[in-house]
N, C-alpha and C positions, 0 to 999 in steps of 0.2 A: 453423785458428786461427793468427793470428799470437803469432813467438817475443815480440814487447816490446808485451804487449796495453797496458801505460801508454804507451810510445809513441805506439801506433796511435791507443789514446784523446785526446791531447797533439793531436797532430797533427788529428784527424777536429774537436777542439776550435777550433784556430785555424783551420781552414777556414771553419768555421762562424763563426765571429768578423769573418774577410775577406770573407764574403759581406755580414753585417751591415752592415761598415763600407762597402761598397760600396754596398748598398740606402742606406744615411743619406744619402752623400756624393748618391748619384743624387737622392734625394727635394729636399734643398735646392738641386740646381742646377733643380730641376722648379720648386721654387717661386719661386725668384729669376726665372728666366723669364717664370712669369707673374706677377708682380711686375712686371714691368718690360712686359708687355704690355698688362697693364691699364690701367698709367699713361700708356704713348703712344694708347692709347685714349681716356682721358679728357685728356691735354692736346690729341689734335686735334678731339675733340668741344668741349672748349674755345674754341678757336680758333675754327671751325667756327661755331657758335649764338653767338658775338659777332660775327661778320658777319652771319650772320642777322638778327638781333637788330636791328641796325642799320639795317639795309635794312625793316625791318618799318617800326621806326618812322619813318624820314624817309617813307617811305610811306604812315603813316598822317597826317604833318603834314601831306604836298603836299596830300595828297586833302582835311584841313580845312580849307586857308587855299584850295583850289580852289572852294570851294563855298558860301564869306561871301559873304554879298550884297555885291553893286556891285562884288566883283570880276571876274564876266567880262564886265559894261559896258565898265570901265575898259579892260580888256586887249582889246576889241573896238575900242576908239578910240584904243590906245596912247595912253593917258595915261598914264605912268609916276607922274606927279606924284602925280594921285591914287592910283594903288597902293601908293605910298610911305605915303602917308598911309593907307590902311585897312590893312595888311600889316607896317608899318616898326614899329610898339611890339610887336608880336606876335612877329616875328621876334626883334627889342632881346632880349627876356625869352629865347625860346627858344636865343641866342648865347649868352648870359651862362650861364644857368642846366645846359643839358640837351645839349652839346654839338657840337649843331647851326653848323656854320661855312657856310655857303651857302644862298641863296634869293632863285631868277632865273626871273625871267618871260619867257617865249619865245613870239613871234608863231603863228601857222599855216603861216608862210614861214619857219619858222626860223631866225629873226631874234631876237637878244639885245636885249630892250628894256630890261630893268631888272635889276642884280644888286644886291639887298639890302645885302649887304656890302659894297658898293665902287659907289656910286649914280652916281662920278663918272666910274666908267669907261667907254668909249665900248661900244656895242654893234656886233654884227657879225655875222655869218652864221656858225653855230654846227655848220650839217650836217656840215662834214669832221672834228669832232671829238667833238660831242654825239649821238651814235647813240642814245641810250636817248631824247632828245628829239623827234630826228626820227620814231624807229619810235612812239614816242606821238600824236606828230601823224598819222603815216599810219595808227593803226590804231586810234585816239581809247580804247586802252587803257591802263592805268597798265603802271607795269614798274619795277622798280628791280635798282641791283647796281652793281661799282664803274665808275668811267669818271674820266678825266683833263678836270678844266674850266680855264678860264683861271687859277682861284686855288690849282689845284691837284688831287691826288687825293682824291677822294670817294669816300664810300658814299650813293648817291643813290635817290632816289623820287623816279619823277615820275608826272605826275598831267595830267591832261584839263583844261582850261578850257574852259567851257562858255558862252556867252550866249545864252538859251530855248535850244534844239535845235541849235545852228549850236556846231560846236567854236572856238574861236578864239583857241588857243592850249595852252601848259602854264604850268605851276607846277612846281619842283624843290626837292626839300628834300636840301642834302648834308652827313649827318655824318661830322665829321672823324676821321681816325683819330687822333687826338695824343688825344681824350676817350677812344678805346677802348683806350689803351694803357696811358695813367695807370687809368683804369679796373681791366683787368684785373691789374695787377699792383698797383692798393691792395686787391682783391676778394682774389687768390688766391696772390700773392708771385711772379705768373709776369713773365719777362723777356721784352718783348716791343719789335717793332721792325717797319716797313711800309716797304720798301724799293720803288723804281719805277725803272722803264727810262730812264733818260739823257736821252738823245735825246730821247724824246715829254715829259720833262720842259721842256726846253729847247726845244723847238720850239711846245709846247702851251700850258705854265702859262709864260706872259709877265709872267703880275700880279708872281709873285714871284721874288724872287732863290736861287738854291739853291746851295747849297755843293759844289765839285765836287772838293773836294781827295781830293788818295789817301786819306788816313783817314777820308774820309766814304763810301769807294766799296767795291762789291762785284760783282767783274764788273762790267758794263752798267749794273747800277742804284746807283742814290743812295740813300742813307739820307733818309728824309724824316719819322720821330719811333721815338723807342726811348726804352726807362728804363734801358735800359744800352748804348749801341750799344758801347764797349770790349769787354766782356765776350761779347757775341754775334758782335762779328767776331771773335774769338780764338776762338770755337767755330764758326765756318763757316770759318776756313781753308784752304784744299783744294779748297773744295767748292766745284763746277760748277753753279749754280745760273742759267745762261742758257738751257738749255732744259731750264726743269724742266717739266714737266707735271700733274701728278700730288704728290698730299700724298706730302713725302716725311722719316719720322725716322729720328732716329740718335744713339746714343752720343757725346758727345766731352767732353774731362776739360778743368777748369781749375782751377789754384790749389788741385791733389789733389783737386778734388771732381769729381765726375763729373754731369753735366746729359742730363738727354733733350729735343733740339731737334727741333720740327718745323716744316715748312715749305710755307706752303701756295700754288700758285701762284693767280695773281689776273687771271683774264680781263674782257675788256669783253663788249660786245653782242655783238658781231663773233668773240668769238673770240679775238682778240690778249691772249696774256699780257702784262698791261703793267706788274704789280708781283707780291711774295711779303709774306704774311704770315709773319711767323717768329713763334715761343716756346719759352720756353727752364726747364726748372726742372731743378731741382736734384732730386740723386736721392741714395739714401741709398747709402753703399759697399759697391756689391754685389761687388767683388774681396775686400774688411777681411773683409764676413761671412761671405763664401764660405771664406775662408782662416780666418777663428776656427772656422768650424763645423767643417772635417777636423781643425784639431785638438781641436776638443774631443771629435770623433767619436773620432778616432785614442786620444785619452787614454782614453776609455771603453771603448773597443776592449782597450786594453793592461790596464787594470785589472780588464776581465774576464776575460780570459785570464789573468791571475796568481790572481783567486780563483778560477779553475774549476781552474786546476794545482794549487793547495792545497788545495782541496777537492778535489781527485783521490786527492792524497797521501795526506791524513786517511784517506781512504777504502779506498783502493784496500791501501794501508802500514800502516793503523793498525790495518783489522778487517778485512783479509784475509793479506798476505802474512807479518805477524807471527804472528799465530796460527798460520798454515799452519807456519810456519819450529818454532816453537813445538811442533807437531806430531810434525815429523818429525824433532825433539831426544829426546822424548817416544820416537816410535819405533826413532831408532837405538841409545836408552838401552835398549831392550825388546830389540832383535837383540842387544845385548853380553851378553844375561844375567838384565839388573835385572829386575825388578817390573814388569808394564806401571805407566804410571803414569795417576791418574784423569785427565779432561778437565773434569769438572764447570764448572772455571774460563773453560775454553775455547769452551762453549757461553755464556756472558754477552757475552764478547768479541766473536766472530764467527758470531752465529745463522746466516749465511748458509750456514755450513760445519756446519751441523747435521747431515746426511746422513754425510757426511765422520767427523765424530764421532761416529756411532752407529756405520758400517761398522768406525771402530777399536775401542769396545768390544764388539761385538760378535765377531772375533777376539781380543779379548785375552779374554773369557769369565771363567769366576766367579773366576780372578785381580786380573783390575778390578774388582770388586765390594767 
């Protein structure tokens, strides 16, 4: 048995207390974790089903404005005129309204006969850059997903043109991303931005003019719509996003707040990454919480290790080692001479020492009586 059992006890106490504080500290860094896993789960599933989403529906327009009567007359005789005219109020409402910025009718020779939105631009031979067009004419199946047209990057559908049984062309329906970005961040307060490769910007989309300055650029690609582009290139600083592959997030702090960014890359037909989805939200401060919780752990820690001391004291001082002490004042008074003296008192005090107290009166015999 150890000489300082209050010690030992003191001591086997705060062990016990550091383990405690230990298990706490562990448990909140377990849940900040997935805390924070969860959420880059559902910001890239986010991300993720509004491009779906997207592509659904331009593919569900192509396929209904493919299959109005007299349009694949029309697009069988390349009349553009008349297609304007069965297609152009249809369209009008679906720009205006539902996001939709593109819809172009393409030959069987994939040949640009008609772009809805820019009627006056010339047409041209679309196969070195229209992949989802061509492989629809060769394979007179639908297919959608992003690609670079003349007016720019798309989420497109397209769709079979049919005149009785003879294919004799497509339909495209391309929604813009500038609707999915206002979009998602009136829905969900997320920061979002659809950045594209340079180059195939400037060699592809002729229609329009693009900003190439340093503050619009990241790497290789252009900013081409964001609800906050400041705030998101200050959160991709660093970062190597030209051969990204792969969804990819991460941690990065602005203006004290810390954001979970992900980043999705954006192939065509082919293959070629030729833009990144990014999004960006804000996340709650999981440093602040982490840091308030050890110390509130730490303070609970401390304050139970002072009442288990004093509750030690009480206990250990107050109904053992006083009475003992008490005791053997009692017994050294009995070796000088005196009177044994009763315990009676000493049994209310420290039941525990009731043994203890019987063995004394039982030597001191009908003296203590």
């Amino acid at each position: 048995m150890s000489r300082y059992p209050l010690a030992t006890v003191c001591l086997c106490t705060f062990l016990l207390f550091g383990l405690s504080f230990f298990f706490c500290w562990n448990t909140l860094q377990q849940i900040m974790t997935t805390s924070h896993q969860e959420q880059q789960r559902d910001l890239l599933h986010l991300l993720t089903a509004d491009l779906e989403e997207a592509q659904t529906k331009g593919l569900a327009r192509a396929e209904l404005v493919a299959a109005m009567p007299g349009v694949g007359e029309a697009l069988a005789r390349q009349d553009a005129a008349r297609l304007r005219t069965l297609v152009g109020p249809i369209f009008d409402v679906q720009r205006k309204k539902y996001g939709v910025a593109q819809g172009n009718f393409c030959t069987s020779a994939n040949h640009m006969l008609l772009r809805l939105q820019n009627p006056s631009a010339p047409g041209d031979d679309v196969s070195g850059y229209r992949h989802l067009v061509v492989h629809t004419n060769e394979t007179g199946e639908v297919h959608s997903g992003v690609e670079m047209a003349r007016s720019g990057p798309q989420i497109f559908g397209v769709a079979p043109v049919f005149a009785g049984s003879k294919q004799v062309g497509t339909f495209d329906i391309g929604m813009s991303f500038e609707s999915r970005v206002e979009q998602l961040h009136a829905r969900h307060g997320v920061e979002v931005a659809a950045v594209f490769e340079r180059k195939l910007l400037e060699q592809v989309a002729s229609l329009q003019k693009w900003d190439g300055s340093a503050q619009n650029q990241l790497g290789d690609y252009l900013q081409v719509c964001s609800s906050d582009w400041q705030l998101l290139q200050g959160l991709l600083q660093g970062r190597r996003l030209d051969y990204l592959r792969e969804p990819l997030s991460f941690v990065a702090p602005s203006g004290g707040q810390d954001y979970l960014v992900c980043a999705i890359p954006l192939p065509d037909l082919t293959g070629r990454f030729v833009g990144i989805y990014i999004g960006a939200r804000a996340l709650p401060p999981f440093r602040t919480q982490l840091r308030n919780g050890k110390i509130t752990a730490g303070v609970i820690c401390l304050l139970g290790l002072f009442l288990s001391w004093a509750a030690l004291q009480l206990i250990v001082r107050g109904m053992l080692l006083a009475p003992m002490s008490e005791l053997a004042l009692r017994m050294q008074r009995w070796s000088q001479g005196e009177a044994p003296p009763g315990v009676g008192d000493l049994r209310q005090q420290a039941p525990a020492l009731t043994p203890l107290l019987q063995a004394y009166e039982q030597l001191a015999g009908p003296k203590n009586e």
